[in-house]
C-alpha positions in Angstrom: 30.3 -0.9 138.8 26.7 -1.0 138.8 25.0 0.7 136.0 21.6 1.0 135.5 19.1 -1.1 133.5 18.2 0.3 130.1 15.5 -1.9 127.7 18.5 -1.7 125.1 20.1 -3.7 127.6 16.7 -6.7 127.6 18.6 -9.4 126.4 21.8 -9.2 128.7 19.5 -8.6 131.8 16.9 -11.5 130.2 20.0 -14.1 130.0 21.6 -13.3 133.5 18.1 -13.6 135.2 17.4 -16.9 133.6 20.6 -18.3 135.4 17.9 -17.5 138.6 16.5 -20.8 139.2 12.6 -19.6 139.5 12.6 -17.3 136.7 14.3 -19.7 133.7 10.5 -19.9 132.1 10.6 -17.7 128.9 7.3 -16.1 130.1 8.5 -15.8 133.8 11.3 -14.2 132.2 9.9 -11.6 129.9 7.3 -10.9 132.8 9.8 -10.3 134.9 11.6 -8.1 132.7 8.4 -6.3 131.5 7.7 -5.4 135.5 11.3 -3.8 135.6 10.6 -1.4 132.5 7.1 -0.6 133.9 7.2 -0.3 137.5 8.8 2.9 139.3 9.5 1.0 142.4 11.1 -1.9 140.6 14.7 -1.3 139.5 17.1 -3.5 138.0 21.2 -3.0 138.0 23.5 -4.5 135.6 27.4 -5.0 137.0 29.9 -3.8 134.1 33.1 -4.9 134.8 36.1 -4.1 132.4 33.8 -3.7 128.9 31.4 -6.7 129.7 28.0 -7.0 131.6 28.9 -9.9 134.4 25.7 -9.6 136.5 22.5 -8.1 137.8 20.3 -7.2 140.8 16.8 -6.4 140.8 15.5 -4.7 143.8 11.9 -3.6 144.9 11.1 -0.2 146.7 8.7 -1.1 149.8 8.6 2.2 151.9 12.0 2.0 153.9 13.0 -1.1 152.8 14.5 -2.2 149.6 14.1 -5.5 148.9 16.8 -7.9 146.7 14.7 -9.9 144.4 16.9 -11.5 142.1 20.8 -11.2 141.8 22.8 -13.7 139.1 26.1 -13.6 137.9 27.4 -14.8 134.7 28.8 -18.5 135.8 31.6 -18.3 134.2 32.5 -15.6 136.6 31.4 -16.9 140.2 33.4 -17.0 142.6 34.8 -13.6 142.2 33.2 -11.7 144.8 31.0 -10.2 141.9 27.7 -10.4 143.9 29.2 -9.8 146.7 30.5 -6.3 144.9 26.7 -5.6 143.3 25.1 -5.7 147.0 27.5 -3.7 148.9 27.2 -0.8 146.0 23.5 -1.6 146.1 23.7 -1.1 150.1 25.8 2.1 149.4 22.8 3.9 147.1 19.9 2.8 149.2 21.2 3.8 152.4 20.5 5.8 154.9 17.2 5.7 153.1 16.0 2.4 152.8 17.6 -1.0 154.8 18.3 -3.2 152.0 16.3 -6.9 152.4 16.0 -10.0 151.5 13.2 -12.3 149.7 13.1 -16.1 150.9 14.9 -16.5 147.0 17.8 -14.2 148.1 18.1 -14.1 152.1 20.9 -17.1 151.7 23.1 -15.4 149.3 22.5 -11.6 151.3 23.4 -13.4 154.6 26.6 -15.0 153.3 27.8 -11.2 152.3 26.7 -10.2 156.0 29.5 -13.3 157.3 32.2 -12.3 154.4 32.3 -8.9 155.2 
């Protein structure tokens, strides 16, 4: 389930978005972070599944649309439909509101839920 992002949760979020391959500099990291706990259109979602954190998604309010900035999953548990789980509950909240998109980062991943679903 997808919970929402609290700063007592900055070093889980912090090590799941370093596994993002643009944002694995320490002060691309903490920036990123730092935009999450100070921007009201910027909201971050952590995926709890059983008693343990296995992923995130950060999205970005743009008018209608909200945009899928970064998603990572724990390696260690790929392959198990985990980030295909986070976007379809992140789909579920933003809609009929706001059409959920893609950046250039994301739009591969977000498309292959589209085919798989």
């Amino acid at each position: 389930m997808l919970i929402r992002y609290k700063k007592s949760m900055e070093k889980i979020a912090m090590g799941l978005l370093s596994f993002m391959p643009n944002v694995k500099e320490v002060k691309k990291l903490q920036g990123t972070i730092q935009e999450y706990n100070d921007n009201p259109n910027w909201h971050l979602f952590l995926w709890k599944d059983e008693d343990d954190i296995r992923g995130a998604i950060g999205v970005a309010i743009d008018g209608d649309d909200a945009i899928v900035q970064h998603i990572s999953v724990d390696p260690s548990h790929r392959g198990n439909g985990i980030g295909k789980q986070m976007v379809c509950e992140l789909r579920n909240m933003y809609a009929p509101m706001h059409q959920v998109m893609a950046t250039d980062e994301t739009k591969n991943f977000l498309e292959k839920c589209e085919t798989e679903a």
